[in-house]
Steps between C-alpha positions, in 0.01 A plus 500: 500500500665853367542731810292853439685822528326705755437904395339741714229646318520862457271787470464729186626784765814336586574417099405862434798655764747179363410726134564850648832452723628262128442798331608713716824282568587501127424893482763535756733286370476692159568813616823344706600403174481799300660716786836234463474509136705755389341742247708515185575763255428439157717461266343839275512687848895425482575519161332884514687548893818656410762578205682169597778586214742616778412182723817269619424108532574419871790241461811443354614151334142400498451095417161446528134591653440253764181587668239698339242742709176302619410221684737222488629153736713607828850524475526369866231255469311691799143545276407329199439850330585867557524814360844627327517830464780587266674361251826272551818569302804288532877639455781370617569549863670841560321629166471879509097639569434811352190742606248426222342836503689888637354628878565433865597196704246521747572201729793204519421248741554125584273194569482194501326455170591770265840475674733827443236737288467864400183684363528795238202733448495670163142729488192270504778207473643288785815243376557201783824341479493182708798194586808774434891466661606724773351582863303790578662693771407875666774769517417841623142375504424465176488063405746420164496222312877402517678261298848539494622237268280631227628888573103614631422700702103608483355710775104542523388793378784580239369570144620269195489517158335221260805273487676563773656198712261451783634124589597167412367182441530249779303281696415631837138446670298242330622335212615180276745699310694810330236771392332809532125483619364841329158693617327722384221745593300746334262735683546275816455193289636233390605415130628248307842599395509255222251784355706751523814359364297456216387873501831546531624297223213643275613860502904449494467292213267761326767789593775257386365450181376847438 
């Protein structure tokens, strides 16, 4: 004889709240998710941002792109998915970084996941350099970025041009290897750099051939 599984019988009231706090659960949980989603700038918002003819691409020796912006498996293998945002650029180690855009080094820090890092604001722009050489150290107050082997020294708040030698490419905070992880922001958010490389790209070629 089959054994019958017992189930409470339940009211149309109780089935009706089970409805609302569903909906109401996934409601939530969509707005969670579109306040971690980063909003993204297009790629015509870019392309009509800036004259980018006079724009310097962030690394020197470049090899390959090794991590695109988006979603994409943990390095660490702490979550099965996370956010990147920036674009990976491998060099040699001790490869020279160069400020991608002219303005003012508003902050050099280090942690324990960008590692040694420096952030450059040009206008609407902001430039994250992430997993650089060197320390960052205070003297008279004001916190440098020092690395001595590489002849930098980069204090926050100094203004560089587009090209100038912010860094170098090594592998402090977290990383698998050699390479410059490269953010940008627009307007307080976040863009694809891949984009604007393009843009970039787009417009030198055009002046080159012109």
């Amino acid at each position: 004889m089959r054994q019958k599984c017992w189930l409470p019988r339940l009211s149309t009231t109780f089935l009706q709240n089970r409805v609302v706090f569903f909906l109401a659960g996934l409601s939530l949980a969509i707005l969670f998710s579109l306040a971690w989603h980063p909003h993204q700038v297009s790629a015509t918002e870019i392309a009509r941002a800036a004259d980018w003819r006079s724009a310097s691409f962030p690394v020197e020796n470049f090899v390959d792109y090794t991590s695109p912006f988006g979603y994409r498996r943990s390095v660490s293998g702490a979550y099965s998915r996370e956010f990147h945002y920036g674009l990976d650029l491998a060099a040699p180690e001790g490869s020279y970084i160069r400020s991608w855009w002219s303005g003012k080094v508003v902050e050099v820090w280090e942690d324990n996941r960008c590692g040694t890092g420096i952030a450059v604001e040009s206008g609407s722009w902001d430039h994250i350099y992430c997993h650089m050489k060197g320390n960052v150290r205070k003297i008279g107050g004001v916190p440098y970025l020092i690395d001595s082997a590489g002849g930098l020294r980069i204090a926050q708040g100094q203004a560089v041009e587009a090209g100038t030698r912010i860094g170098r490419v090594g592998m402090s905070g977290r990383t698998t290897g050699p390479h410059l992880h490269w953010g940008l922001k627009y307007s307080n958010q976040w863009v694809d750099p891949a984009l604007v490389l393009r843009a970039m790209y787009t417009q030198q070629a055009q002046r080159a051939s012109s």
